[in-house]
C-alpha positions as CSV (number, residue, x, y, z in Angstrom):
1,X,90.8,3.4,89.4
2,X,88.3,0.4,90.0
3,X,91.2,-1.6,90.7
4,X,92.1,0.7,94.3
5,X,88.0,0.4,94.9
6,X,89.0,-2.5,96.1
7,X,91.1,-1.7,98.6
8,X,88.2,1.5,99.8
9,X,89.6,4.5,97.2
10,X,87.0,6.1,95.8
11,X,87.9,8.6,92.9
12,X,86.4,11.8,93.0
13,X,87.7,13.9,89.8
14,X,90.0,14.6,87.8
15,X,91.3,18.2,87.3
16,X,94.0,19.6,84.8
17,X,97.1,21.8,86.4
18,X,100.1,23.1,85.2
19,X,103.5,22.5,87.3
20,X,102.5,24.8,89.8
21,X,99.1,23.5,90.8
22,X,97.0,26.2,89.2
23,X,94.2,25.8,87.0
24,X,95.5,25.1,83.3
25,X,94.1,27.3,80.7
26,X,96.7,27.7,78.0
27,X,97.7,24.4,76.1
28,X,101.3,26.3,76.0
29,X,101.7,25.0,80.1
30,X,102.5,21.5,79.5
31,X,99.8,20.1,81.6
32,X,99.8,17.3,83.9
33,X,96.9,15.1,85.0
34,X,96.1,15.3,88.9
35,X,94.3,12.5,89.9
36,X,92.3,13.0,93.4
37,X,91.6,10.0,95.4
38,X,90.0,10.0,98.6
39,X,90.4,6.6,100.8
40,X,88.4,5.2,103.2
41,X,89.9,4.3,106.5
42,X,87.8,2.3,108.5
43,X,90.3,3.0,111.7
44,X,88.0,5.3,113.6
45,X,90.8,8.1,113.9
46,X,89.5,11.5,113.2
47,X,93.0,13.5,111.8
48,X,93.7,10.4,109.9
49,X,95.6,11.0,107.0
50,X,97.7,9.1,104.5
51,X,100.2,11.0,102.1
52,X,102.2,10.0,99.6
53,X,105.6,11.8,98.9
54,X,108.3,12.2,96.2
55,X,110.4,12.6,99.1
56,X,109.5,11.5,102.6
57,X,111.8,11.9,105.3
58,X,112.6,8.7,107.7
59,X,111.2,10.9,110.7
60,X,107.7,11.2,108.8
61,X,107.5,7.8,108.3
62,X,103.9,6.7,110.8
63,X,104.2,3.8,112.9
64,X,101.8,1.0,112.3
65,X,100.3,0.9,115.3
66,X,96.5,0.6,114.8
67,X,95.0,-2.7,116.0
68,X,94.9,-5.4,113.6
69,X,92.7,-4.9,110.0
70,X,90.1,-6.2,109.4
71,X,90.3,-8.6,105.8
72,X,88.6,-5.7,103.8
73,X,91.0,-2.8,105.2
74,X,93.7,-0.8,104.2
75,X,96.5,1.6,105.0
76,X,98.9,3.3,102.8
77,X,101.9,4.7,104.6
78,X,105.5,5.9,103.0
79,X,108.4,3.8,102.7
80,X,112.1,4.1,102.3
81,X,113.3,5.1,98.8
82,X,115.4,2.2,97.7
83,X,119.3,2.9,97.3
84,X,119.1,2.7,93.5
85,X,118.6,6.3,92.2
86,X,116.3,6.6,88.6
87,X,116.5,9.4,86.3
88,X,112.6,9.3,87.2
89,X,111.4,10.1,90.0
90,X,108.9,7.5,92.2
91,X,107.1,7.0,95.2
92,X,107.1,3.6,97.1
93,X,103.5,2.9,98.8
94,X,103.5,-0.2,101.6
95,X,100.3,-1.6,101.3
96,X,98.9,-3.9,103.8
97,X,96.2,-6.3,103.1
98,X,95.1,-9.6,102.9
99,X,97.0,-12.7,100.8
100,X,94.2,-12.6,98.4
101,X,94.4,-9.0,96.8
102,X,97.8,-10.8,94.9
103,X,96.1,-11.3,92.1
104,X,95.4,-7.7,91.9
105,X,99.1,-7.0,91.4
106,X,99.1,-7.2,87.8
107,X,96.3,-4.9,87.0
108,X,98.0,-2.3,88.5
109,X,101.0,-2.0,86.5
110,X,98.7,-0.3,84.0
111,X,98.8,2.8,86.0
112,X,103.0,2.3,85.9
113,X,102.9,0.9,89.6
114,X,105.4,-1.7,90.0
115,X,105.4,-4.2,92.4
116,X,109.0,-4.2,94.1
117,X,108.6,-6.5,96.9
118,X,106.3,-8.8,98.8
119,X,107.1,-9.5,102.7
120,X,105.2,-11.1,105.5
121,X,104.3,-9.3,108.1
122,X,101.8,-9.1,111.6
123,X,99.5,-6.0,112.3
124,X,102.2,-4.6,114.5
125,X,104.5,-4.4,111.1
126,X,106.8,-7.1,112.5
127,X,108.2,-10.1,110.6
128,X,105.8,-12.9,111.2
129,X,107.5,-16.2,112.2
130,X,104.1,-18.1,113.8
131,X,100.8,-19.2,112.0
132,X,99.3,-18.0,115.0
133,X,99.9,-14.1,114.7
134,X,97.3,-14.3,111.5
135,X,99.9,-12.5,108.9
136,X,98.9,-9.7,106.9
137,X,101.0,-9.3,103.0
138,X,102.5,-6.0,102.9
139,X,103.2,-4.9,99.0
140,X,106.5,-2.2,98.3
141,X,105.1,-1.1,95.0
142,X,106.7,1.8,93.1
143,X,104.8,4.2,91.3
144,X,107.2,6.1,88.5
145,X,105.8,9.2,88.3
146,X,106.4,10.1,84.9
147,X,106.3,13.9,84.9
148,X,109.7,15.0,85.5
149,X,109.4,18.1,88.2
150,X,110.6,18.0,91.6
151,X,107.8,19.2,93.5
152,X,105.3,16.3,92.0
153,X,103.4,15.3,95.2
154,X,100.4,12.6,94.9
155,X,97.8,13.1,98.1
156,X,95.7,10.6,98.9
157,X,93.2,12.0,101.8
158,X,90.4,11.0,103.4
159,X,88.7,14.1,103.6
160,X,88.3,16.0,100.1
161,X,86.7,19.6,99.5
162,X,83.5,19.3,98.2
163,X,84.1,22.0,95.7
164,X,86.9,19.7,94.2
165,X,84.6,17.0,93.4
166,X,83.1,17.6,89.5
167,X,79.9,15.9,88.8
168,X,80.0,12.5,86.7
169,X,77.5,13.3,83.6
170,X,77.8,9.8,83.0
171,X,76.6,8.2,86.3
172,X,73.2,7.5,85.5
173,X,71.3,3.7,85.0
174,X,67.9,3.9,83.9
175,X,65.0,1.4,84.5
176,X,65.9,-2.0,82.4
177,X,63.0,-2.6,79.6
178,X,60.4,-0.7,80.1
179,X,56.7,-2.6,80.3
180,X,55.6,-0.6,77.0
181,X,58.8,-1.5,75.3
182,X,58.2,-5.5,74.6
183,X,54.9,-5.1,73.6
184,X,55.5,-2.4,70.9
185,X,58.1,-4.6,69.8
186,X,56.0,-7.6,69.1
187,X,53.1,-6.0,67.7
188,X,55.4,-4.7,65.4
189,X,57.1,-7.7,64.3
190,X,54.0,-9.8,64.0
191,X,52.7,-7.2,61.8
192,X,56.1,-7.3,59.7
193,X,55.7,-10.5,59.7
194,X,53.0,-11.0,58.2
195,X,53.3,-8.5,55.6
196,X,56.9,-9.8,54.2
197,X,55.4,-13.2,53.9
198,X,52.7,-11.8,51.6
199,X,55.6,-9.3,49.9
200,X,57.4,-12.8,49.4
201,X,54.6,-14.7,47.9
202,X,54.3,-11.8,45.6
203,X,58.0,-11.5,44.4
204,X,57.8,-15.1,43.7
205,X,54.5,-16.3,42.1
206,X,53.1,-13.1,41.1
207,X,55.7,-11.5,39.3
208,X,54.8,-10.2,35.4
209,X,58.0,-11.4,34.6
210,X,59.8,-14.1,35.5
211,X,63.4,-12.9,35.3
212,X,66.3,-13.6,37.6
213,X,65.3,-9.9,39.2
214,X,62.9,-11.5,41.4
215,X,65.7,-13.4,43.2
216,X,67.6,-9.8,44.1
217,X,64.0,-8.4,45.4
218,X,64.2,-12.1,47.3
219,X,67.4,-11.8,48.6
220,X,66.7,-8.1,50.0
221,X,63.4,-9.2,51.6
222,X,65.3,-12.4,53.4
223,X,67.5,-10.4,54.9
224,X,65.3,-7.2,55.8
225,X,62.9,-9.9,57.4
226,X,65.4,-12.2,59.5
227,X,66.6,-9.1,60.8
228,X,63.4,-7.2,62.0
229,X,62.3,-10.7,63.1
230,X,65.5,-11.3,65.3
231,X,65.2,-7.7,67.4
232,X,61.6,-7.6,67.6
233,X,60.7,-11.4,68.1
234,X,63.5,-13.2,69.2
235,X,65.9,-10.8,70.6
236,X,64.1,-7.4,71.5
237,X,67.5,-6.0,72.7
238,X,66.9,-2.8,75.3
239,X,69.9,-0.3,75.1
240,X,71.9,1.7,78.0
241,X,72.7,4.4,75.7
242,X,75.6,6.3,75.5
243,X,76.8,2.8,77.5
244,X,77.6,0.2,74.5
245,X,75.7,-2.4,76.0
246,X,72.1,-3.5,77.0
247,X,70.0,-6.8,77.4
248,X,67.4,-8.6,76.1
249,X,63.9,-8.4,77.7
250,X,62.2,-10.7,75.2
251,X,60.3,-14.1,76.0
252,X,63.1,-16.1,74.5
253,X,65.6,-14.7,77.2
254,X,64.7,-17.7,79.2
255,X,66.1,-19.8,76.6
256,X,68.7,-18.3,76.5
257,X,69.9,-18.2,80.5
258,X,69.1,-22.0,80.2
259,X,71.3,-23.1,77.8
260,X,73.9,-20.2,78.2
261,X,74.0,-18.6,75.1
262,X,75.5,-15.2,75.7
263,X,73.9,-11.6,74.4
264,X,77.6,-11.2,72.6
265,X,76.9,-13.7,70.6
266,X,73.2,-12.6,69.5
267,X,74.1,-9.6,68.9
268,X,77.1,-11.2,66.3
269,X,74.7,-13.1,64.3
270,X,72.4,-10.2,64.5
271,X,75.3,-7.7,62.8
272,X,75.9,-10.1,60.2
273,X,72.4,-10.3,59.2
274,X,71.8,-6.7,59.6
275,X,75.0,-6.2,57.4
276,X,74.0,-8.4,54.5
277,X,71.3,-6.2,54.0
278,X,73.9,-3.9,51.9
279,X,74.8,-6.5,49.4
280,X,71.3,-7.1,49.1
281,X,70.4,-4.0,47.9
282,X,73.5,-3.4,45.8
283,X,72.7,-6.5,43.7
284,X,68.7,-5.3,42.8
285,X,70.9,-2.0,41.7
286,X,73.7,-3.7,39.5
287,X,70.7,-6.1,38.0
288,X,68.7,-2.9,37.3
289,X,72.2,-1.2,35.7
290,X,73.4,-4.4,33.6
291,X,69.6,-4.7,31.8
292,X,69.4,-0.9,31.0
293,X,73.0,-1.2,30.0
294,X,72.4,-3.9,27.4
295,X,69.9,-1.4,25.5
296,X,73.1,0.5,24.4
297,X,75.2,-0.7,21.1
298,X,77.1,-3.9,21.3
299,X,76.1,-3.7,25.1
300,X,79.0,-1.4,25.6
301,X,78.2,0.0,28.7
302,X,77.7,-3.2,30.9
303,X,80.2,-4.3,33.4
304,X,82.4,-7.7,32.2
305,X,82.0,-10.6,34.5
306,X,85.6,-9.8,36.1
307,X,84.1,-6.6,37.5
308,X,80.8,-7.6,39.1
309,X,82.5,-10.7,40.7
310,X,85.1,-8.0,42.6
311,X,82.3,-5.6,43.0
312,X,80.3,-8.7,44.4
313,X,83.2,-10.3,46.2
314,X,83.9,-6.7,48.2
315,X,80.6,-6.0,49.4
316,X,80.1,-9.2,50.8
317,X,84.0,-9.6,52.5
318,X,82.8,-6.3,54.7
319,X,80.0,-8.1,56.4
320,X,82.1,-11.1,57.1
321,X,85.1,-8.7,58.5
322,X,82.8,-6.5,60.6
323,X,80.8,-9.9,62.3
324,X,84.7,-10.9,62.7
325,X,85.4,-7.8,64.4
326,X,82.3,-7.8,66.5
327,X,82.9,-11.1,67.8
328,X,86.7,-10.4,68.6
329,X,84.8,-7.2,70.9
330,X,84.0,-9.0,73.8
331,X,85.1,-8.0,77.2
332,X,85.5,-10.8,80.0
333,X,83.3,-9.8,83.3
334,X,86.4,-8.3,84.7
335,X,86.7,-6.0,82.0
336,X,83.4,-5.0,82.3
337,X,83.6,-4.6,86.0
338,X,86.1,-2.1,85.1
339,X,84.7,-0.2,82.8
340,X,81.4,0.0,84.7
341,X,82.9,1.1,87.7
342,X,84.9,3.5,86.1
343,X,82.1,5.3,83.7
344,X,78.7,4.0,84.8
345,X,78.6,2.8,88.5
346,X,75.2,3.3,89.1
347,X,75.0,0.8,86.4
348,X,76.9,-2.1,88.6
349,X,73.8,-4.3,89.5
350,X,73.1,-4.9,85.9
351,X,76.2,-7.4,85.6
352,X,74.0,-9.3,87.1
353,X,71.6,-10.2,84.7
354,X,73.0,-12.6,82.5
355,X,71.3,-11.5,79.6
356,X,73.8,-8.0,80.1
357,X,76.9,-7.5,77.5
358,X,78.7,-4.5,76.7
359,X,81.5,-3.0,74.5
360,X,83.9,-1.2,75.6
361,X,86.1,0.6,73.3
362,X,89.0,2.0,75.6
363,X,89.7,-1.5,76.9
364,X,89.0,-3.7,73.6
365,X,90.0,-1.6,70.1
366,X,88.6,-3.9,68.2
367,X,85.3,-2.2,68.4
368,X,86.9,0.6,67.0
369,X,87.5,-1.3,64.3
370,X,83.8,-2.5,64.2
371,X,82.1,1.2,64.2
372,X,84.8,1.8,61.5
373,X,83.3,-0.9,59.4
374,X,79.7,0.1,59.9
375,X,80.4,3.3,59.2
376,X,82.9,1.9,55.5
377,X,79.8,-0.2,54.7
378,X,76.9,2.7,55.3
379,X,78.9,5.1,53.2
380,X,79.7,2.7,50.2
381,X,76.2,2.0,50.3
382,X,75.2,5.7,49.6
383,X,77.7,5.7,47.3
384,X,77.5,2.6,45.3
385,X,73.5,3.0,45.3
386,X,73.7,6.8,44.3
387,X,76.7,6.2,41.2
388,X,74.0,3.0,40.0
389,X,70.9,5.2,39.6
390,X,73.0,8.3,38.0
391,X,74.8,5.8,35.7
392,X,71.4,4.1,34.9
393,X,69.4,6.8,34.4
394,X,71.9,8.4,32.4
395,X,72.3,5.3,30.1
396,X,68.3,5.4,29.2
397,X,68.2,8.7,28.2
398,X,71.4,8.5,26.4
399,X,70.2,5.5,24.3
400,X,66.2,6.0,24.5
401,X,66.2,7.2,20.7
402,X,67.6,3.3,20.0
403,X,65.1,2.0,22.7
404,X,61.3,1.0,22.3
405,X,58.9,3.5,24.2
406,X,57.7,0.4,26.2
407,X,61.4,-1.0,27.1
408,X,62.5,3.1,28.1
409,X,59.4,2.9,30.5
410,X,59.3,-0.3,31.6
411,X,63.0,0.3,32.6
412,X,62.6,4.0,34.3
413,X,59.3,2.9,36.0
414,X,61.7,-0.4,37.4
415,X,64.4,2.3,38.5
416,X,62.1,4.4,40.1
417,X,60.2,1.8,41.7
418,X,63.7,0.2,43.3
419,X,65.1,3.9,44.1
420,X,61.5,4.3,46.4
421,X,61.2,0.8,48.0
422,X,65.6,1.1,48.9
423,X,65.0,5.1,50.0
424,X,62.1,4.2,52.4
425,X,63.7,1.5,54.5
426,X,67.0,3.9,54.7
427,X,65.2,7.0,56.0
428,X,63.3,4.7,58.8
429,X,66.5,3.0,59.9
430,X,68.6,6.1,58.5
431,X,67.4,8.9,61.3
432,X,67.5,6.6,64.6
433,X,71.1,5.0,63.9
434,X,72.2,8.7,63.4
435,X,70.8,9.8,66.5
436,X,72.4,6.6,68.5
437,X,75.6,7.6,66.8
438,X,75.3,11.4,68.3
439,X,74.2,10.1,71.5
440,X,77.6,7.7,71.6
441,X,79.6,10.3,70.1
442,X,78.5,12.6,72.7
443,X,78.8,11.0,75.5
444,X,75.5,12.1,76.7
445,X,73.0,10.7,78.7
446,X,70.5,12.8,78.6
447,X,69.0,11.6,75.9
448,X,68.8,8.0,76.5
449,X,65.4,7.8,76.2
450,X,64.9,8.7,72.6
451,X,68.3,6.8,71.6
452,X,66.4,3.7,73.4
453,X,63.4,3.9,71.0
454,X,65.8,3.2,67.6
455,X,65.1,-0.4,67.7
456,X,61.3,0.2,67.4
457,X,62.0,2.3,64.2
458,X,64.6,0.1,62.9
459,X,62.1,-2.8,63.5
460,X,59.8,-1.1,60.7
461,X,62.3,-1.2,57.8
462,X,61.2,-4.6,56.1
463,X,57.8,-3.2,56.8
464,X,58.2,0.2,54.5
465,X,60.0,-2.0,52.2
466,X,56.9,-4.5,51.8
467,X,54.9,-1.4,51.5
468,X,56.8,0.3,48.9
469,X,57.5,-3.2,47.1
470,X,53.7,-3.7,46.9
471,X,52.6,0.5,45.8
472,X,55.3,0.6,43.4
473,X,54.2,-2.1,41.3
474,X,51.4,-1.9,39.3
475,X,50.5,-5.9,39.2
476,X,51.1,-6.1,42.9
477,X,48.7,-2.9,43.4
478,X,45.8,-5.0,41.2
479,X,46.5,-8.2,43.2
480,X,45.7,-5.9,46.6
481,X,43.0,-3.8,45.9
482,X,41.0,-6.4,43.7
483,X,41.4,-9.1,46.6
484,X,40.3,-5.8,49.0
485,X,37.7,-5.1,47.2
486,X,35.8,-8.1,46.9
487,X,36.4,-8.9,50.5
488,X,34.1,-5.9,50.8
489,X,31.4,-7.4,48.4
């Protein structure tokens, strides 16, 4: 359909009839898809109408008479069926326009329209011998109509009911970045900022104990950080949800017009980051499960080295495959000219902005594959986080008879205190991802404007996690309140 916008067809609906052309109700009717079309023709000629037939007789074949078309103009008339019968049945449309709708050609053989012939011809429909007569191209193309009924008639007209034409839900745009939205964004990241470089110095100097645990906290805080940093500093992405797609209305967008760096590929390096944020968390827990498992005789309930590289190995391989899969989203402007015009059109102007990209699932699977990933990697999270904390928990109090009372505490107050500071972040990110999922799902555009604000709440999650890191810990909580306290001296 945004192909024939080209030519001045406009779509206006789509309704669902059985063979006979009444309303479909039962799924029992076989169904067919009508598709009505209403074209533009910029011939001032009041009864002018251009149908397409199965079966058009010679003697209803028009005359091209009109006066020559202009370069943007078109007329569809019907043409001879050719002398080789099909066991399908067609129609053959002569389409006259300019030499440089050729390239269109291809794109329509999506639809099953197949270009048969190309002649040319003047504006009186005769062969065109002199560069003078300023040929037009006129295309034979046969459409295979793939229903097999003998009545199947496709009308193009330029005047439609109105009652014929459903509403487009989706055929909204709404204003690009909103003046609040940046600033909320910043003020929140410098504030994150701030606090996970003080949750850092604290992991790493002002630990108790100077075990290799401190590197897993590390590791989470890195990636928690870079990624609130990216989409609230760097790249404070606005969204056109249910659309998959958006720009960036951040100071460094300039930076990025000048030296072409596209939104795609933000957005890549900002999935993997995001992503790794998984692994993270999954090593604190396996740490946390391997010391509580060495409590138990001849350490029999630890995993062997084989296992925790695999386990290791896997939940890193899913961040690489999904960045992969991102990456191999992208849709060339054409594409997205397409699928704009198609399901947002009010939308259009925005390809103009370079900072714009947008997915498109219907025209490039491999996002399919992408949200299948996310989706893989958020539930093996649950799970691999939940089956850690049973299996941990269940290992202290099956061995806390063999265990000191300070190693069983030490070791449930260190579950407890990494089951808050992982639950936190996951609730804040957790509830706004869901609701941009529903949103997507849904198809529904009426509530952009609270799918739009996720990035403000997933922009807090290293915050919480800082928070909880710091309230959890009883050395870190001495460290803050005696500092705070003699600030107020």
């Amino acid at each position: 359909m945004p192909v024939l916008r080209i030519w001045g067809i406009k779509e206006l609906g789509i309704t669902k009839k059985n063979h006979i052309w009444q309303q479909c109700a039962s799924s029992s009717c076989s169904p067919l898809y009508s598709f009505l079309l209403r074209q533009r023709l910029f011939a001032k000629r009041d009864s002018a109408v251009a149908q397409i037939s199965r079966r058009a007789p010679a003697s209803n074949q028009p005359h091209n008479s009109t006066p020559a078309l202009a370069s943007n103009r078109l007329r569809l008339l019907p043409a001879h069926a050719p002398s080789k019968q099909t066991d399908e049945p067609f129609v053959d449309i002569v389409i006259f326009s300019k030499k440089s709708d050729c390239a269109i050609m291809p794109v329509l053989r999506v639809w099953g329209i197949k270009a048969v012939g190309i002649s040319k011809k003047n504006h009186t429909g005769q062969q065109c011998d002199s560069s003078s007569c300023s040929p037009l191209y006129s295309f034979l193309l046969r459409q295979r109509l793939f229903a097999k009924r003998d009545s199947a008639v496709a009308q193009i007209s330029r005047r439609a009911p109105a009652s014929n034409q459903p509403h487009n839900s989706n055929n909204f745009c709404p204003v690009p970045c909103p003046g609040y939205y940046e600033p909320i964004l910043h003020v929140i990241g410098v504030i994150s900022t701030i606090l996970n470089v003080f949750g850092i110095y604290l992991t790493m100097y002002r630990s108790t104990h100077k075990s290799k645990y401190r590197f897993c906290q590390l590791y989470v805080q890195l990636t928690a950080f870079c990624t609130e940093f990216d989409l609230s500093i760097i790249n404070p992405a606005y969204f056109y949800f249910p659309m998959i797609g958006g720009i960036n209305c951040g100071m460094f967008r300039h930076f990025q017009v000048k030296y072409e760096i596209t939104s795609h590929f933000c957005i890549t390096i900002f999935a993997f980051i995001f992503s790794l944020q998984v692994p993270s968390m999954f090593c604190c827990f396996l740490y946390r499960h391997q010391i509580a498992a060495k409590c138990s005789p001849s350490a029999i309930m630890t995993f062997n080295k084989h296992t925790i590289y695999l386990l290791l190995a896997i939940f890193h391989i899913i961040p690489v495959m999904l960045t992969i899969s991102l990456y191999k989203s992208k849709l060339t402007m054409a594409e997205k000219k397409e699928s704009i015009n198609l399901n947002y059109p009010d939308c259009y102007h925005v390809l103009q902005d370079f900072t714009f990209d947008m997915y498109d699932p219907n025209i490039n699977a491999n996002f399919l594959i992408f949200v299948f990933l996310v989706s893989f990697l958020i539930l093996i999270s649950i799970i691999s986080s939940s089956f850690m904390t049973w299996r941990t928990a269940n290992i202290l109090n099956m061995y806390r008879a063999i265990m000191s009372t300070r190693t069983y505490q030490m070791q449930k107050a260190s579950l407890t205190a990494l089951t808050a500071q992982i639950s936190a972040p996951s609730v804040i990110f957790g509830i706004p991802v869901a609701s941009v999922y529903s949103v997507m799902a849904g198809n529904s555009s009426t509530f952009h404007a609270f799918a739009a604000t996720a990035p403000m709440f997933v922009s807090m999650h290293s915050m919480a996690f800082t928070l909880c890191l710091i309230f959890t810990n009883a050395q870190f909580r001495r460290i803050v309140f005696h500092r705070f306290y003699k600030h107020l001296k």
